[in-house]
N, C-alpha and C positions, 0 to 999 in steps of 0.2 A: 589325282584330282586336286590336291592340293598346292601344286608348285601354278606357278606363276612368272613369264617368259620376264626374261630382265627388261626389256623394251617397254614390253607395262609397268612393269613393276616402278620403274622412274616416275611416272607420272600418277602413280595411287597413296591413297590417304585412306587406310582403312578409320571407321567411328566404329569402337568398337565397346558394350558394358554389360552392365548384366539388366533385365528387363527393368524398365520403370526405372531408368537410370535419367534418363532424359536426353538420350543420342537425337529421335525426332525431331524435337522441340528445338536442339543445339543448331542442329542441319539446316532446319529450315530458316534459323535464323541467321547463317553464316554464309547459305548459297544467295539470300536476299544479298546480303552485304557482298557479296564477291561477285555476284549479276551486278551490280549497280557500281562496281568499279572495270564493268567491260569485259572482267573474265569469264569465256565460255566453262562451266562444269556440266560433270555429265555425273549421275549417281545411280548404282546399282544395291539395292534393298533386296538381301535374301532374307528369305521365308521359310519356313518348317512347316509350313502351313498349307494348303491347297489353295489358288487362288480362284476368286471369281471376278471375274473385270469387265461382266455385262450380263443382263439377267440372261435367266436361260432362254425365255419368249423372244429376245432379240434374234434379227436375222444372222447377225454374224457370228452367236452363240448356237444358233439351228446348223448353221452348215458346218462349223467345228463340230457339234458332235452327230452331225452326218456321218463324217469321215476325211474332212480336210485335214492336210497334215499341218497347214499354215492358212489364217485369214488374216489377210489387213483389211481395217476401217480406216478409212482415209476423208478428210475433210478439208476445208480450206482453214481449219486449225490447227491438227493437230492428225499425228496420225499413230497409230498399233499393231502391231504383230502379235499377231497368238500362234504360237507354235507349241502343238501337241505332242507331249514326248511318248505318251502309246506305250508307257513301258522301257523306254530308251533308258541310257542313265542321263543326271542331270549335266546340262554342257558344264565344262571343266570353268575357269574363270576364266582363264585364257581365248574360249569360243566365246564369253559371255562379252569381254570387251573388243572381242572383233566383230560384232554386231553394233556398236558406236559408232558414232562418229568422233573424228578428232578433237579434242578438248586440248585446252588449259590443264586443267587438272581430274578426276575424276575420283569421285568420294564411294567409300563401301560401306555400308552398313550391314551388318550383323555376318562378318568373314572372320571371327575371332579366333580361326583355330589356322589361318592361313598365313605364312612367314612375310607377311608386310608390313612395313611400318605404323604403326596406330598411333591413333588417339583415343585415352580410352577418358567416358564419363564417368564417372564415380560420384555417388551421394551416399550419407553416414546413410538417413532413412529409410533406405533399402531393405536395411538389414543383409546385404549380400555379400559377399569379403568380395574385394577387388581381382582383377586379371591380370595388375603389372606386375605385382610377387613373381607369379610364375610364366610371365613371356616376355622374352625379351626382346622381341619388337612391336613392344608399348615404349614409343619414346618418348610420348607426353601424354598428362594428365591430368583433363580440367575438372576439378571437384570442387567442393561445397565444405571443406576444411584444412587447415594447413598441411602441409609438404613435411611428413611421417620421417623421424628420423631412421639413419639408416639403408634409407632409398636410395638405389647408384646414381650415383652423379650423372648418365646418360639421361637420363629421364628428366625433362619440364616437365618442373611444376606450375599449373595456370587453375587460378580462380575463375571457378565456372561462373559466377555470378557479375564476372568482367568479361564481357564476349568481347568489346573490343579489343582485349591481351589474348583472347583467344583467335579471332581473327587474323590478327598483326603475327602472332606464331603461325599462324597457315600458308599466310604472305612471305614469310618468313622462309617456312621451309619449301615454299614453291618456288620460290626463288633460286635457293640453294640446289632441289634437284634439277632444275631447268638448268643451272651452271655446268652440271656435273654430267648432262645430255651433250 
């Protein structure tokens, strides 16, 4: 469940930290910036959680848990899939981005245990010790203190509190995997 076809794998950016890191807050200020320079992104946020993404009194909520196995809500804005997994296991990542559409680039949050390249967020006030010690595809790391001696030279280091160096590194490496496509 955990491998990931190479052909995605080029085009993913896992956001990877420990809660209350500030991955959200990074994301959504990095996909504004990367929407308003014309690149399509697509982001998938996993959950440990059970989602609810319409009350239960909705109709589209009534007839999922009639029995449908998939509803779409579809409007002239936006549209959803609810697919009931009934017990199934969860789709692998690989099913997860072949429900996309083709992007630019595509952002992961919370895959931290999956052999992709990251970015991982890091803040002292956590209290949480960091995830690039022990993985070594965190190749960059935007935090809220300097660049820890001792660190492998593979791994950017970027000031989280400079989203634009943060940005420009994303630019950066989407560049370089789009070459290497």
């Amino acid at each position: 469940m955990l491998d990931v076809s190479s052909a995605h794998a080029r085009s993913l950016l896992g956001i990877v930290g420990r809660s209350g890191s500030g991955k959200t807050t990074l994301l959504v200020d990095l996909l504004a910036q990367l929407a308003a320079r014309g690149l399509k992104v697509n982001v998938i946020k996993h959950s440990h959680h059970d989602l609810e993404l319409e009350p239960p009194h909705k109709d589209s909520a009534r007839l999922r848990m009639a029995g449908a196995a998939e509803v779409m809500v579809a409007s002239p804005f936006r549209y959803a899939i609810v697919h009931e997994l009934r017990g199934a296991p969860e789709p692998s990542l690989d099913e997860q981005l072949a429900r996309l559409s083709p992007a630019d680039l595509t952002l992961l949050e919370g895959f931290k245990s999956y052999p992709i390249n990251k970015l991982e967020v890091h803040r002292l006030d956590t209290g949480k010790p960091p995830l690039y010690p022990d993985d070594e595809h965190v190749i960059a790391v935007a935090a809220d203190y300097p660049r820890p001696p001792g660190l492998r030279d593979s791994v950017t280091w970027l000031d989280l509190n400079q989203r634009e160096a943060v940005l420009v590194w994303i630019l950066t490496h989407l560049k370089k995997i789009s070459s290497q496509g």
